[in-house]
C-alpha positions in Angstrom: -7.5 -2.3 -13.5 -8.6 -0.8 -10.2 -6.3 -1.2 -6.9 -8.4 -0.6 -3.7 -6.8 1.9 -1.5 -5.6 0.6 1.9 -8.2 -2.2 1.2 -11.0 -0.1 0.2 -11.2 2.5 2.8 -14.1 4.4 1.9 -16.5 0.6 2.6 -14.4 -0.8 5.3 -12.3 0.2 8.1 -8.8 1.1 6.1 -6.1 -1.5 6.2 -7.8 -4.6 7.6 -8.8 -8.1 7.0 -12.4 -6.9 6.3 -11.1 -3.8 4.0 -9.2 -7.1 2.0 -12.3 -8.9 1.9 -14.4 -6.3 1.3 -12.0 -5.6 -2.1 -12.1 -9.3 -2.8 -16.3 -9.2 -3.0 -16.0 -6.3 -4.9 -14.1 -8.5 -7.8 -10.9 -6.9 -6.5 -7.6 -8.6 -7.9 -5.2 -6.4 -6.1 -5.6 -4.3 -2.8 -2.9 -1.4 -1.4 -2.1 -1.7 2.2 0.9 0.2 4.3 3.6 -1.9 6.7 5.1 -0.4 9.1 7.0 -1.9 12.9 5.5 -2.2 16.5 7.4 -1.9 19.1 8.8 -4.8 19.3 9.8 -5.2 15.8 6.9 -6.9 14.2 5.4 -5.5 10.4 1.9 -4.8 11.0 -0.8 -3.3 8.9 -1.3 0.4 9.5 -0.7 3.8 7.9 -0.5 7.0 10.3 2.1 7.2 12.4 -0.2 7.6 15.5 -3.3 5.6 16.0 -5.8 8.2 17.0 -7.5 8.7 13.5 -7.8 4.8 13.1 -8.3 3.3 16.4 -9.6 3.6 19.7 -5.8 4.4 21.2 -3.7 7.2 21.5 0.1 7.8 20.4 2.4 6.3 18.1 2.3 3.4 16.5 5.9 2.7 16.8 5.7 2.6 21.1 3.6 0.2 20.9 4.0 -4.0 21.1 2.1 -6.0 19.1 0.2 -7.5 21.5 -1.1 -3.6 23.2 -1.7 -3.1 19.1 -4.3 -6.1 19.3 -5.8 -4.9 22.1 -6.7 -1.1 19.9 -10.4 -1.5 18.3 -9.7 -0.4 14.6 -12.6 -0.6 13.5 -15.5 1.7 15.5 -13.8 5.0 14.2 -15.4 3.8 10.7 -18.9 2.3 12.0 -19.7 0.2 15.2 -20.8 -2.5 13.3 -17.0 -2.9 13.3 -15.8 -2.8 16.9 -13.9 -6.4 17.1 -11.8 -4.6 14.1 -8.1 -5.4 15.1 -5.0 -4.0 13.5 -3.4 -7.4 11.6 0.0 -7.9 11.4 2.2 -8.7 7.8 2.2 -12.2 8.7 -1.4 -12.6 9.1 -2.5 -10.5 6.1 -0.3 -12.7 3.5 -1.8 -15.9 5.1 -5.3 -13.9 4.4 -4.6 -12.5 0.4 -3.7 -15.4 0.0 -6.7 -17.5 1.2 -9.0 -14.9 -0.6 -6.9 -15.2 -3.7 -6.0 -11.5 -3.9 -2.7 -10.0 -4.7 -0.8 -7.3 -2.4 0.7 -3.5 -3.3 2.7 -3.3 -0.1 4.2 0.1 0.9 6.7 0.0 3.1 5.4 3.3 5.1 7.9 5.1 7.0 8.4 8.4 8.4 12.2 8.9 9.7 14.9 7.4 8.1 16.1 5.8 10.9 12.5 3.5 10.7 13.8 1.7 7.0 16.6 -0.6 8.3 15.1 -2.6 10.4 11.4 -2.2 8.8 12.8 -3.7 5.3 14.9 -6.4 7.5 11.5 -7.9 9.6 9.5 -7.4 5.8 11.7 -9.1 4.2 12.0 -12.0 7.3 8.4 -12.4 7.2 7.9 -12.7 3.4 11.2 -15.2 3.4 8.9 -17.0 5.5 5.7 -17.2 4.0 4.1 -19.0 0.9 3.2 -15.4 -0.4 4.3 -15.8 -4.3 6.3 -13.3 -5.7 4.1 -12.6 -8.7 1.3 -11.6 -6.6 3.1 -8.8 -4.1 4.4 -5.3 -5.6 6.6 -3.7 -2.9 5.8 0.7 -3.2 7.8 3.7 -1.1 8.3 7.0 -1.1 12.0 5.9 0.1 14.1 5.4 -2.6 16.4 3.9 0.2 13.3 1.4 0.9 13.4 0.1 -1.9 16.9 -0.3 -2.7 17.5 -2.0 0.5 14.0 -4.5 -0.3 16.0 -4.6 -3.7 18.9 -6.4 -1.9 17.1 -8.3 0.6 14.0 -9.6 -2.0 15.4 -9.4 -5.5 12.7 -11.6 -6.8 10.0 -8.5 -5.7 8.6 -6.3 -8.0 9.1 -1.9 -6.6 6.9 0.3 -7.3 8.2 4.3 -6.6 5.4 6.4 -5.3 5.8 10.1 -6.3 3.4 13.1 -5.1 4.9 16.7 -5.7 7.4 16.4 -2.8 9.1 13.6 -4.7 8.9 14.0 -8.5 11.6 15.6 -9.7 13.6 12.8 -8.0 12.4 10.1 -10.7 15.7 10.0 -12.5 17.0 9.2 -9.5 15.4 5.8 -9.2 16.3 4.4 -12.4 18.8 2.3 -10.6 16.3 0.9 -8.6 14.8 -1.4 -11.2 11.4 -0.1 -11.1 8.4 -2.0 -12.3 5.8 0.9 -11.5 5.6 4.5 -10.6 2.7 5.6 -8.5 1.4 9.4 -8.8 -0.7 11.5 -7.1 -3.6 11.7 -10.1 -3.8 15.6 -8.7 -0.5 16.1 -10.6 -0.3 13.9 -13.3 0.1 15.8 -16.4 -0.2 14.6 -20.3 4.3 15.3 -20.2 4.3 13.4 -17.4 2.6 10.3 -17.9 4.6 10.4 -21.0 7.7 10.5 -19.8 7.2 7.5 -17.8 5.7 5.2 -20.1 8.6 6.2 -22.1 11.0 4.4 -19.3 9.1 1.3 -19.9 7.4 1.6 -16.5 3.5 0.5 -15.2 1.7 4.1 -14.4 -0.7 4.2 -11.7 -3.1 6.6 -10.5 -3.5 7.3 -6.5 -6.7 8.1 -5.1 -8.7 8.8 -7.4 -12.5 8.7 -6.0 -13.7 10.4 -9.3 -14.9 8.2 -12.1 -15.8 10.9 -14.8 -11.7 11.5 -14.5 -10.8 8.1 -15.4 -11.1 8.1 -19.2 -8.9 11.1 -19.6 -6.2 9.7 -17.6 -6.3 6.3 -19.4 -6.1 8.3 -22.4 -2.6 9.6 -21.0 -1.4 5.6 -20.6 -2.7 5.1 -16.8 -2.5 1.4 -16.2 -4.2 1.0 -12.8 -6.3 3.6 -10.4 -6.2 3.5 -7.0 -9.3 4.5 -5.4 -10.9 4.3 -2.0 -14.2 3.0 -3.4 -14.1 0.9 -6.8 -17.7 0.3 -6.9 -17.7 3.9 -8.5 -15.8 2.7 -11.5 -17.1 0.5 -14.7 -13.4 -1.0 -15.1 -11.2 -3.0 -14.0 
């Protein structure tokens, strides 16, 4: 199965309504997109810490409200043709998967440990909230503390531990987490590797692979899903 990455960020401005539908025309069934908090403690849609790369602001995301994050264009950076772009919050994006009938890889996205309380707190409020189903949301971090405390909060989630070479010799580590999926960096993922996860029962995916000539030797390792910017490379799905 293919996974478009933050939507699918190499056809549509990344992490935005029109990256989801964009995914959703391209047959998508599942899209990854990054949460993180505004200012004033809401979960929206973004993945840098700072908006420059993404919108038309400047500084990070986490000084601003909501409402100065609606007034960003997140959209021109990628093409004019997107300049009433706006960054979405959690809420809104559920409401929006759901209406397009596509299901959510949600990583919670921070950068100092200090952001995970309260991030997995409003995620968790917002989801307790909403008609999102279960079935259709995988929760993914870096933070092994992210998802033990979205373990607590949303037991009926499924958590996905995403592992680059900062991060992958700490994969024993998370067996106490429950883990439904690991998530690797397809630049390391070695033949031992992929072994050695399959072998803890877990769902091995690929991130970001924008090469399609790779993706038979990597399902030939036990890759279940690849995560790519641009799925209209690839013949599977």
């Amino acid at each position: 199965m293919i996974i478009g990455h933050r939507g699918v960020a190499a056809l549509a401005p990344e992490n935005t309504l029109s990256g989801i539908r964009k995914a959703a025309e391209c047959g998508l069934d599942w899209v990854e997109i990054d949460t993180q908090l505004s200012a004033d403690g809401i979960p929206v849609i973004f993945h840098d810490d700072t908006v420059e790369r993404c919108t038309d602001g400047n500084g990070k995301l986490e000084t601003f409200n909501v409402s100065a994050l609606k007034n960003l264009d997140a959209g021109s950076w990628f093409d004019k043709a997107h300049s009433d772009e706006r960054i979405p919050t959690l809420e809104e994006t559920l409401a929006f998967c759901l209406d397009e009938g596509v299901s959510i890889n949600l990583e919670i996205k921070v950068y100092r440990d200090a952001q995970v309380a309260p991030l997995v707190e409003a995620v968790s409020a917002v989801l307790a909230s909403s008609a999102f189903p279960a079935e259709k949301l995988l929760i993914s971090s870096f933070s092994k503390n992210a998802l033990m405390r979205c373990k607590a909060a949303i037991p009926q989630c499924r958590f996905g531990f995403i592992a680059d070479k900062r991060n992958i010799s700490d994969l024993d580590a998370f067996d106490d987490v429950g883990l439904y999926s690991v998530h690797v960096d397809h630049r390391m993922l070695t033949s031992e590797l992929a072994k050695e996860i399959k072998s803890k029962g877990y769902i091995l995916n690929v991130w970001t692979l924008n090469e399609c000539e790779k993706a038979d030797a990597f399902i030939g390792m036990g890759v279940d899903n690849i995560i790519t910017d641009d799925p209209t490379l690839f013949n599977l799905k």
